[in-house]
N, C-alpha and C positions, 0 to 999 in steps of 0.2 A: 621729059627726062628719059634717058633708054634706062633700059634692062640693068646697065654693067653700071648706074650711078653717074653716069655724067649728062649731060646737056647741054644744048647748042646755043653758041655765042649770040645775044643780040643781036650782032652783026651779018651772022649766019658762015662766019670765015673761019669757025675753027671752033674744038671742042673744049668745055672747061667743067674742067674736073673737080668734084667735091674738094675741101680744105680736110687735106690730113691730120691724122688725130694728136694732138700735143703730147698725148705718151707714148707715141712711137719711138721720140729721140729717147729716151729713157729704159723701154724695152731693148733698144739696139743697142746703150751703153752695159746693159745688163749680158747681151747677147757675148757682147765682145767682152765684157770681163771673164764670163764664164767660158769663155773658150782657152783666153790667157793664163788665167788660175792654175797655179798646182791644184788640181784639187785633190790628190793621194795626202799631201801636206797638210790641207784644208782642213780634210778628215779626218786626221790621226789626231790635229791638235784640238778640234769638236769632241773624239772619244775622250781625249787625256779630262779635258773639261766636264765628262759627264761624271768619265771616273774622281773625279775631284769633290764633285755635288756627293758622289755616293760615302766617300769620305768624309767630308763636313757631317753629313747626316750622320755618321757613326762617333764623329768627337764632341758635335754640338753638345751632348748629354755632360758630357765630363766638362766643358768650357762654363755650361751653363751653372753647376756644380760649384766651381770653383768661385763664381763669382759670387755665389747665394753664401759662402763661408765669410767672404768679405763684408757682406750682409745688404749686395746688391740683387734683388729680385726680377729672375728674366723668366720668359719660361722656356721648359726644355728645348724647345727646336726653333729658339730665338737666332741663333745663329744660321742657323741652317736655311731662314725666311731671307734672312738678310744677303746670303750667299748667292742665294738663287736671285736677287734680284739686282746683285751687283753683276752676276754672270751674263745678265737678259742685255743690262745695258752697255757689260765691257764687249759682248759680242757683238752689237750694234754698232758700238763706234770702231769693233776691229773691222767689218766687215766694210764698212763707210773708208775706213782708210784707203783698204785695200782696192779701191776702186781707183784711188790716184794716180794719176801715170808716175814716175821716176821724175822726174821736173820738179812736180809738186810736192809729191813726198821727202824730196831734197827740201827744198825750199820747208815744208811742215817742221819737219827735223833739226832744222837752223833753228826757227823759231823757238821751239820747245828748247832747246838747248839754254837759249840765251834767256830766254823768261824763267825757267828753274834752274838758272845759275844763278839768278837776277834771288828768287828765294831762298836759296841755301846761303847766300852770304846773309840773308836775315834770320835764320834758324840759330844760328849760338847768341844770338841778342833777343830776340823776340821768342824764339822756340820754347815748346812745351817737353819738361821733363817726364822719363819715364824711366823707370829702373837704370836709373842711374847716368841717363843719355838722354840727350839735348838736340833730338832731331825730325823733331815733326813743326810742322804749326797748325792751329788753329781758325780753320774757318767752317765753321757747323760744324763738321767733322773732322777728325784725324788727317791729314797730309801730309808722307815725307814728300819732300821735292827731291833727294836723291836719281826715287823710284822711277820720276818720269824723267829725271837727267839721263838716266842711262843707254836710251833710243837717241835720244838727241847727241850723247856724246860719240854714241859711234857714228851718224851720219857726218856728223862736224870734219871726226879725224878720217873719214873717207872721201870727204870733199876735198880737203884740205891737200892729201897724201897726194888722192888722183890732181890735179893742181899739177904738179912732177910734169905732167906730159906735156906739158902748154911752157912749162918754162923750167929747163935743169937745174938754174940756179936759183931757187927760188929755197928756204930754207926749211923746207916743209918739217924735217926733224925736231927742229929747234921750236914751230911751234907748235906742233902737236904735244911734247913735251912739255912745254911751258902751261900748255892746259892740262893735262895729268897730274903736274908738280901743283898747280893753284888747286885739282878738285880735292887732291891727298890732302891739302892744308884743311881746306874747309870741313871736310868728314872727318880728320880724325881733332877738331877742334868739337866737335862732337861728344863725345866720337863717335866712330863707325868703321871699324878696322877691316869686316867681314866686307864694306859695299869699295871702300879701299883696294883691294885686294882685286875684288871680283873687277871692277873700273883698270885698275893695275894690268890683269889678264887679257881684256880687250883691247887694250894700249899698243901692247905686246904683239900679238895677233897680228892687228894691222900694220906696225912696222915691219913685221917679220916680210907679210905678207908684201909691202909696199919694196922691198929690194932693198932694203937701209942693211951695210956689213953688219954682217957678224961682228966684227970690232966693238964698232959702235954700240952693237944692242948690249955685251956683253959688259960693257964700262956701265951703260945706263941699267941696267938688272944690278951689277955691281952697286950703285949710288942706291937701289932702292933697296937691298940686303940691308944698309949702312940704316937708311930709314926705319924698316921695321925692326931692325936691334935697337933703334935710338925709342921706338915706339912701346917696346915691351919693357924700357927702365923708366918709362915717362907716365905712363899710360895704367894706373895700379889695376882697372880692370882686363885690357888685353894680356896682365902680367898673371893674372888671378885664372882666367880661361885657357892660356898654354900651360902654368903650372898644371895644372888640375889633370889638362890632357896629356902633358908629358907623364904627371907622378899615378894617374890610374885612378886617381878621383875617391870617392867614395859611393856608397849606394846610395846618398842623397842627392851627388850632381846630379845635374840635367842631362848631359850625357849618358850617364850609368843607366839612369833612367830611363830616360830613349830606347838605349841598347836592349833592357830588360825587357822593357815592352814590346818593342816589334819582334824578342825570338819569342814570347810568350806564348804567341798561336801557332807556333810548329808551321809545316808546310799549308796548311788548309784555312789555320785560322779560328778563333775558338765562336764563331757566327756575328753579324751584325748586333750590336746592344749588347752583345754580351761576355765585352773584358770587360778586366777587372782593374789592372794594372792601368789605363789612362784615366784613372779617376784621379789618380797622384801623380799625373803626369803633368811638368807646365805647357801652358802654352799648345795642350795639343789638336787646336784645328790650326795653329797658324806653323809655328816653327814646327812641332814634331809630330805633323800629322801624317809622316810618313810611318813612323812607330806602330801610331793607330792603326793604319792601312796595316801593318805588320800582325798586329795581336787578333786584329777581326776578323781580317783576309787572308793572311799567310803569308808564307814567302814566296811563296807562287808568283800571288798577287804583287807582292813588290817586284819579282822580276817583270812580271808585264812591263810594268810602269817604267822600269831600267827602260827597258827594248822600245819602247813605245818614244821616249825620250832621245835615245841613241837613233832612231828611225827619223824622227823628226830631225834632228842635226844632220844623221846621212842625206835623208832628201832634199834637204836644203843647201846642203854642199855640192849633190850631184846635180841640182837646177844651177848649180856655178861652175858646174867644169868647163863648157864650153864658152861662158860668157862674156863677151868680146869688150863692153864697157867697163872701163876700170872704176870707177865709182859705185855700181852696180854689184861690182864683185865684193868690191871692200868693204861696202854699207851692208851687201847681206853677210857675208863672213862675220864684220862685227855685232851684229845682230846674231845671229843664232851662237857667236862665243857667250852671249850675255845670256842668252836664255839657257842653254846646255849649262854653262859653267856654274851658275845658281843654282839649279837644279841639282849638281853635281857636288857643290858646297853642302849642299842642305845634307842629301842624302850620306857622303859621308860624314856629317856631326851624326843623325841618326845611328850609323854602325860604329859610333867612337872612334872613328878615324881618321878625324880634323876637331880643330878645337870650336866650342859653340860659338856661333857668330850673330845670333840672332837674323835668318836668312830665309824666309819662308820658298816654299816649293813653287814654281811658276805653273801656272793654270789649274794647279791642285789645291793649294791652302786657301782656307777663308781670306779675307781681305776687301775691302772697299774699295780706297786710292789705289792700292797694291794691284787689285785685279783687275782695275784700268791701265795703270801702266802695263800690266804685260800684255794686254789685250792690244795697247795703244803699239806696243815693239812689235807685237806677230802681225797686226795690220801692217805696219810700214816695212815688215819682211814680205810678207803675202804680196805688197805693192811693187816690190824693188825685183822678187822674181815673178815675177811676169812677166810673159813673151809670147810671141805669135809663132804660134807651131809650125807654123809653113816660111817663115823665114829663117834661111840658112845661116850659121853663123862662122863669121870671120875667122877665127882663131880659136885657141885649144882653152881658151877659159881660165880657169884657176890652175890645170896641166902646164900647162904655156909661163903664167904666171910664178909658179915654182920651180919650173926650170931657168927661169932667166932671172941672173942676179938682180939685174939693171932696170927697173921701170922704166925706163930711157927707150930701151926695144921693143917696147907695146907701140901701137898707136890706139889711140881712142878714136871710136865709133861713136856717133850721138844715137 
């Protein structure tokens, strides 16, 4: 054998080379993902994550509080154990995702679609109630299926939309619609007006985006006005949550609540452990654990959190400007409208500025299922923008896209 690892053929005609090591294909799929990666994206949404853990740590006390009144016994940083180990494994599977090419994460996307659609028609028959709503099930633990609808439903209507380039007359309007009209039935047979609403906005989004008239979107926003009026005389708790916010509530809502607590720590914050005001606060490591972040950290700290959110939506839109596959554009558009716009929900119920929806904070609030799914949406966005830095791109991306009415004047790039 020489020096460099090889030796001469039996033959004596030629040289053969040690067998290369099995993890090299693996190290090179690593290689090439991390080249691909936003990783300014990657990072922002690892820090929102940490800052999320440092939040649980400051509401766990009050959550744990609340429950020992019930006269269930946890202890203090029960939540907090549990957080940190739903994070460990929702970053694994986001990170797993993100490794997909566009093909596959299409193809994943469908699937999840159609299997938690497949569970939310069994949630108002089978579903486990909770204050008042009929939207989880049961297996070991807690599951909405909404939560993991909501990546599948944007991939669905971006496959669907993009479609348009391969054939004009193909009625994409009519069924993308027809799936929004079937998910509104199922959530608000729930109910669930808050995930309604948020499903409603990425609907929206993507027609906008896909070149459907103004006419047209305008009759169909019209039809959905006529819904939510039909929804707040039907519905005595959606009617009980806008009252409350229209009439200023009392200092018992949850609302009022929220609000009091997160001015409570002024700009700076009255220290880690030590408010007062989320001890009577509900729900505050899941819905109002922005409040929290408010009374412990300040408002400072909640403007981080604003900018950090708004940063991740801009990054994620300028990895779209230039992006020449329309599927690609549509799926991460609808995608980062689902995570901004919950975020954006939650926060304003926190400032009493929308009415309570029951809406937790993405990649900040406690949560099991919850922090799988969003972990499961930011993998299959991390996967859909990716690209190779050194390929040039065709067309002006989502620029291009907003300037031409007509999806007709694209062409699609594989």
């Amino acid at each position: 054998m020489s020096a460099h690892g090889t030796m001469a053929s039996p033959r004596g005609d030629r040289t053969f080379h040690a067998p290369v090591p099995a993890n090299r294909k693996l190290s090179e799929h690593m290689r090439i993902w991390w080249r691909e990666i936003d990783k300014w994206l990657l990072c922002m949404i690892l820090l929102l994550m940490a800052l999320g853990t440092v939040a649980v740590a400051a509401a766990a006390p009050a959550a744990s509080e609340q429950l020992a009144r019930r006269g269930i016994e946890v202890g203090e940083f029960h939540y907090l154990r549990q957080h940190i180990m739903f994070q460990i494994m929702g970053i694994g599977g986001m990170i797993g995702v993100s490794f997909l090419d566009r093909e596959t994460a299409r193809r994943l996307g469908i699937l999840a679609f159609i299997g938690f659609l497949f569970l939310l028609f069994l949630v108002p028959i089978i579903g486990a109630e909770k204050n008042g709503a009929r939207r989880w099930l049961e297996f070991g633990m807690s599951m909405q299926p909404s939560e993991f609808l909501k990546p599948g439903f944007a991939i669905v209507l971006a496959w669907i939309l993009s479609l348009k380039l391969r054939d004009q007359n193909l009625p994409v309007l009519t069924f993308v619609t027809a799936i929004m009209g079937l998910i509104a039935v199922l959530l608000m047979l729930q109910p669930n007006l808050g995930a309604t609403i948020l499903f409603g906005g990425v609907w929206f989004v993507l027609v906008l985006l896909a070149g459907v008239s103004i006419q047209r979107i305008a009759a169909l926003i019209g039809a959905g006005l006529v819904a939510l009026t039909a929804a707040y005389f039907l519905y005595d708790n959606a009617r009980y949550r806008i009252d409350s916010f229209l009439g200023g509530g009392t200092a018992f809502d949850q609302v009022d609540l929220a609000q009091r607590t997160l001015l409570a720590g002024g700009w700076t914050g009255s220290g880690l452990w030590l408010g007062i005001r989320k001890m009577n606060l509900p729900e505050p490591h899941t819905d109002y654990i922005f409040s929290v972040i408010g009374e412990e950290f300040g408002l400072l700290m909640c403007g981080l959190i604003v900018l950090l959110y708004l940063a991740i939506i801009g990054k994620a839109l300028m990895r779209l400007v230039d992006e020449d596959n329309l599927f690609a554009l549509l799926a991460g558009a609808g995608l980062v409208t689902q995570i901004g716009g919950q975020a954006f929900i939650n926060i304003l119920v926190n400032l009493q500025l929308f009415p309570s929806k029951g809406m937790t904070l993405p990649l900040i609030s406690y949560g099991g299922s919850s922090t799988w799914a969003v972990c499961f949406t930011v993998g299959l966005l991390l996967a859909i923008t990716r690209r190779n830095p050194f390929l040039a791109r065709e067309s002006s991306g989502l620029k291009d896209l907003l300037d031409r009415p007509k999806t007709g004047q694209r062409e699609e790039t594989a």
